[in-house]
C-alpha positions as CSV (number, residue, x, y, z in Angstrom):
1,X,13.8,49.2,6.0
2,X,12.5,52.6,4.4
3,X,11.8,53.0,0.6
4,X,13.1,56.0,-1.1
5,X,12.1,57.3,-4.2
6,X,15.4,57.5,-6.0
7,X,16.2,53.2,-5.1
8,X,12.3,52.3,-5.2
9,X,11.9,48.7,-7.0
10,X,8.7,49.0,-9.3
11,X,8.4,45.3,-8.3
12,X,8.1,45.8,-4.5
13,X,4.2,45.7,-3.6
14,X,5.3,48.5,-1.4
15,X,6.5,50.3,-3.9
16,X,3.3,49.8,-5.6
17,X,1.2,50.4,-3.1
18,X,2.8,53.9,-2.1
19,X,2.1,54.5,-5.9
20,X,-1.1,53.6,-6.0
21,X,-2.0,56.0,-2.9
22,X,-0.1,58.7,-3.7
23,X,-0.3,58.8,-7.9
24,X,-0.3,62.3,-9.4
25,X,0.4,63.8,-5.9
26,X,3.3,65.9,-5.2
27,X,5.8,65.2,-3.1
28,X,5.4,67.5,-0.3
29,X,1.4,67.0,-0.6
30,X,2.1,63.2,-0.1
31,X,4.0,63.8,3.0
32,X,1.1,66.2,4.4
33,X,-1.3,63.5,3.9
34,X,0.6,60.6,5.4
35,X,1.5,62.6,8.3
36,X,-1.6,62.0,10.3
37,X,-1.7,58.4,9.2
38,X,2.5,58.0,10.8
39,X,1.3,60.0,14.3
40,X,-1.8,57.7,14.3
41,X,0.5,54.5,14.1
42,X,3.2,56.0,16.6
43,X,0.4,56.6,18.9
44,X,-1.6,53.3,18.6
45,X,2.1,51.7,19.1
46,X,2.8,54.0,22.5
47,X,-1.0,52.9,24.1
48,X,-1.0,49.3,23.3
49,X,2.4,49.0,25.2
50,X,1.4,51.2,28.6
51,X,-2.2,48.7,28.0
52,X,-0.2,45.4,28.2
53,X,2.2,46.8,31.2
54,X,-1.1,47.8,32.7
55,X,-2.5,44.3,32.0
56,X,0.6,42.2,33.3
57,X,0.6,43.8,36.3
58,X,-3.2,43.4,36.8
59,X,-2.9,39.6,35.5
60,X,0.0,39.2,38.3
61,X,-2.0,40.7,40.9
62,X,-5.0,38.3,40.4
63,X,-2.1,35.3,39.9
64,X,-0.9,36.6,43.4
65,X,-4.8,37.3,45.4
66,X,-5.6,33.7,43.6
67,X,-2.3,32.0,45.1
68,X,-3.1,33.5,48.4
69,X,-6.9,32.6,48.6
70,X,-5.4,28.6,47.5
71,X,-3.7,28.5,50.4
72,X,-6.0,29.9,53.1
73,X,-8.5,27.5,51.6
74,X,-6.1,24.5,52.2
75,X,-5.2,25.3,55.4
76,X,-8.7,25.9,56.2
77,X,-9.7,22.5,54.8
78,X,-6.4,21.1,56.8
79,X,-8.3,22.8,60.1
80,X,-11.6,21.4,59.6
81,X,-10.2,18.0,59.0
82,X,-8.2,18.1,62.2
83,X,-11.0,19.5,64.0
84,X,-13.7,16.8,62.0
85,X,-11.4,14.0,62.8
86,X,-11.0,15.0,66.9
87,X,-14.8,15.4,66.6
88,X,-15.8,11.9,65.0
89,X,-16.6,10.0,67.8
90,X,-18.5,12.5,69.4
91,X,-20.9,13.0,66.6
92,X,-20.8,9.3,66.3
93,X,-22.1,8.7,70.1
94,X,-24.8,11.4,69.8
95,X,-26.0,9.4,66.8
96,X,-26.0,5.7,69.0
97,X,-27.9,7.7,72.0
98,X,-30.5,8.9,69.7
99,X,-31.0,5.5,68.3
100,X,-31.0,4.0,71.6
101,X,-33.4,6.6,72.9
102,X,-35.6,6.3,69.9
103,X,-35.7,2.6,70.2
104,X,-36.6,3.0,74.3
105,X,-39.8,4.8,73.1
């Protein structure tokens, strides 16, 4: 929605605004002045997009290298306790021969 001048509703805070900014300016120096202001908005508007594109794909590539890392850890974990279980009675008979041997002396 754009305000004009010729339809502008004196009770519209835009309206009065605008006014406020721009009172006892002409026309054309008004639209000189604000013209920075409109390319500095466009061009804030234009980075923050390309910045959150460029921060999805970064999120999703962390999401991803987390995911991945979850699972080599679990299987990992899933290996040591195959190998921990298959090792148990080993460790478990080195522990009775050192008692037994610490006992003999």
């Amino acid at each position: 929605m754009t305000i004009s001048h010729r339809n502008a509703d004196p009770d519209d805070p835009r309206t009065a605004i605008v006014a406020i900014l721009y009172s006892g300016v002409p026309a054309q120096a008004g639209g000189i002045i604000s013209l920075p202001i409109v390319l500095y908005q466009g061009s804030q508007i234009v980075l923050g997009q390309i910045t959150v594109a460029i921060l999805k794909a970064w999120h999703k590539r962390v999401k991803a290298s987390e995911a991945k890392f979850e699972e080599e850890k679990g299987e990992r974990g899933e290996r040591a306790a195959s190998e921990g279980k298959a090792g148990e009675t080993k460790r478990g008979e080195g522990t009775e021969k050192r008692k037994e041997e610490a006992d003999s002396k």
